[in-house]
C-alpha positions, 0 to 999 in steps of 0.5 A: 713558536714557529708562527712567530719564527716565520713572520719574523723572517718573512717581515724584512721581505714583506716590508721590502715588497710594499716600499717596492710597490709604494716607490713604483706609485711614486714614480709612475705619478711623478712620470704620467702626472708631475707638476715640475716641468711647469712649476719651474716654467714659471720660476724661470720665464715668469720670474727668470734670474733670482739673485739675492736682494732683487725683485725677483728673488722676492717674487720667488719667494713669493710664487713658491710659497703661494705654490706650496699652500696650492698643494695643500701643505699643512704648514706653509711659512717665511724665515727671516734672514738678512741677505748680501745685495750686489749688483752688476750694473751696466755691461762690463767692457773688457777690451785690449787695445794695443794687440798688433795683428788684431787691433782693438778686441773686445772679449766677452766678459761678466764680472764676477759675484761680490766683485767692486767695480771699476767705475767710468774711469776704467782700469787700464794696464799691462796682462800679466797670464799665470796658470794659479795662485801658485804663479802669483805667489812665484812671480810677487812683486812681478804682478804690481801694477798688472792685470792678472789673467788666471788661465787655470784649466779644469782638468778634462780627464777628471770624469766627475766634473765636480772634482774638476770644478774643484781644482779650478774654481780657487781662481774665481773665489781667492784668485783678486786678494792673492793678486792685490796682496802683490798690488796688482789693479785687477785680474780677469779669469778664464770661465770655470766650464769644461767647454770651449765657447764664448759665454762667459760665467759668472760666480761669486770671490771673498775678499780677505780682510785687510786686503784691497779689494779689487775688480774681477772679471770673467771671460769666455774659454774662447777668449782666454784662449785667444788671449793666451795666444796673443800674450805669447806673441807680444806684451798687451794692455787691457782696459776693464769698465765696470759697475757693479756695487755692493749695497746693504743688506736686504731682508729676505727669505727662506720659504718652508712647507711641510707635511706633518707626521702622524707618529714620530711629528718631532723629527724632521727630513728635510729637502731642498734647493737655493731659490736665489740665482746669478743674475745673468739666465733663469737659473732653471738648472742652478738651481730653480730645479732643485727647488721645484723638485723638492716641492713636487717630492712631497705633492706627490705624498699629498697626490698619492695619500701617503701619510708621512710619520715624520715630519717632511719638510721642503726649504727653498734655501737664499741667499746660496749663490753670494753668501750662503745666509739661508742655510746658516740661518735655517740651522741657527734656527733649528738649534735654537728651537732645539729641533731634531732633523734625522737627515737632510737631502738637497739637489743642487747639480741640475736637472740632469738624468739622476744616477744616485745619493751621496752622504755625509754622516756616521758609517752606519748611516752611510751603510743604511742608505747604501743597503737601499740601493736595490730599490733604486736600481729599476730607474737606473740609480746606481751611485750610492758611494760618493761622500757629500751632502750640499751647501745648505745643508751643510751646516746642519752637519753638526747636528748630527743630521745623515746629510744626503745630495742628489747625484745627477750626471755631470757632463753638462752640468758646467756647460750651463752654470753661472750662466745666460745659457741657464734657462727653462729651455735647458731641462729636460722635462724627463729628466726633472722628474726622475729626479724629483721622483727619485728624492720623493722616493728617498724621502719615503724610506727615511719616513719608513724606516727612520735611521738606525 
């Protein structure tokens, strides 16, 4: 009886030292041995910017396919899934034309994701600046006519840019139909970054129904700035020149590799990232490195001979950026073959140096993932208390799937997003392996221990 009373106190200390040891293993590989750095060498220089219904989001499609079988997956395979196609076509002008003490000003300018355009004829009017929607919704009729400029900030003293990001990013997704409901001809917003610069960022509107469409572009901080100060010295006229169309659907994919498991093959923990990107950059942060580092989280299983329980499944997501059809889709297909995924973990905020999880699912298996914490802290992972998951998985939520994101630090994170400054040269090699060690590690306890 004391035997038996010893061993089961011994057990819970015993099963920590051996996870202890098997996550140090996979750091060290991931560290000495990683295969990252140059996996996603070849997405963003070989392949370079993947938006949903090009060419090259169906090479990527292709490249992390034949990469995963390269591995040794033991199931590698495409999900069928319709995705948007639109295109930006020529480069967009944004010029204002009458400004008195500087003549005629070109700003640097990207139309936004989903955007109509303009085509040659050009929309020519007077600027009208508010900080919001609120504004617009103030001013009325007052817009009719105008091209609203939205000068909306993110607020720089909120330390996690997500929720920065938040604040300001209504602009860029609802601030054309707010506009045109007033009848205003276009509107043109300050890039949603927490820097000053002049590159201008892209990222997707919705258009509501019933509502006319109308054109919407992107200017850079430096730009709004300027604009914004010009605006307070005298009324100006702005001439905006776009191309870009919306064309139909395209057949795509979303690419899936896993590693069977030995006991419980039945439930599934999944990983991931969005394959698709903006088509301006590489999209090496957003979101090629949360693609790659998915694939190395289970190569370094096969590198270390560790045989999974449950089954460990890695999805490049497409279809993320425009429109969100590969998570949707990758859910509706899990419901109907009735599968059951224990947890989900996706790493959708760049490459940069990880410093926890967020979760999103019951208390008790928030508190389960927070009680790991300890097996972290030696690489410094410390941040195991926000809520979140991610976009792609989110749809799995109502499953009844533990959704858990990487959370990598956030400073730098909108320097580069929606952006030409998104590429290769971007990530620090370092930092993406701590980040695809830190999700391989994850993966590991929820193979082990499962969810209470």
């Amino acid at each position: 009886m004391k035997k038996i009373l010893l061993l089961s106190l011994l057990a819970p200390i015993l099963a920590f030292s051996q996870h202890e040891e098997q996550i140090k293993e996979i750091y060290n590989e991931a560290l000495t041995k990683g295969r990252a750095y140059e996996d996603l060498r070849v997405l963003c220089k070989e392949i370079g910017s993947r938006l949903s219904g090009s060419p090259e989001a169906a090479a990527a499609v292709e490249y992390t396919k034949q990469l995963m079988e390269s591995y040794g997956f033991d199931t590698v395979y495409l999900q069928p899934v319709m995705v948007p196609h639109w295109v930006r076509g020529k480069k967009e002008i944004v010029r204002a034309i009458n400004s008195d003490k500087h003549g005629i000003i070109d700003f640097n300018a990207l139309a936004l994701g989903n955007s109509v355009g303009t085509g040659p004829e050009g929309v020519l009017s007077e600027v009208i600046e508010v900080s919001g929607i609120d504004e617009v919704n103030e001013l009325g009729k007052k817009v009719e006519g105008k091209i609203v400029f939205y000068n909306g900030e993110m607020d720089p003293t909120i330390i996690n840019t997500f929720g920065a990001y938040g604040g300001a990013v209504v602009q860029r997704s609802s601030g054309a139909s707010e506009a045109a409901k007033y009848g205003a001809k276009a509107i043109i917003i300050r890039s949603v970054t927490n820097r000053q610069d002049d590159i201008p960022h892209t990222g997707s509107l919705r258009y509501k129904a019933l509502i006319n469409q109308i054109p919407a572009v992107a200017i850079s901080t430096n730009d709004a700035n300027k604009l914004s100060q010009i605006l307070k010295e005298q009324k100006l006229n702005v001439y905006i020149e776009t191309h870009c169309q919306q064309l139909p659907d395209v057949l795509s994919y979303n690419v899936i590799g896993e590693l069977r498991g030995s006991e419980f093959p039945d439930e599934i923990v999944a990983v991931g990232g969005h394959l698709d990107s903006w088509d301006v950059g590489e999209g090496a942060h957003d979101d090629g490195s949360g693609c790659i580092q998915a694939i190395e989280a289970l190569r370094l299983f096969k590198a270390l001979g560790i045989q999974p329980k449950r089954t460990l499944r890695a999805v490049m997501w497409m279809n993320e950026e425009n429109g969100l059809r590969g998570g949707t889709e990758y859910a509706r297909v899990a419901k109907q073959k009735g599968e059951k995924h224990i947890a989900a973990l996706e790493s959708d905020s760049g490459g940069f140096q990880p410093l926890g999880f967020s979760t999103s699912g019951s208390e008790e298996q928030r508190a389960q993932i927070r009680a790991w914490r300890d097996y972290f802290l030696p690489y410094r992972l410390w941040d195991f208390d926000q809520n979140g998951g991610g976009a792609d998985i989110g749809p799995l939520r109502s499953h009844g799937t533990l959704l858990i994101g990487l959370r990598p630090s956030t400073q730098k994170y909108f320097i580069y997003h929606h952006t030409p400054a998104d590429v290769f040269e971007a990530v620090d090699r370092r930092e993406l392996e701590l980040g695809a060690a830190s999700m391989s590690a994850m993966m590991y306890l929820l193979d082990r221990e499962g969810l209470k």
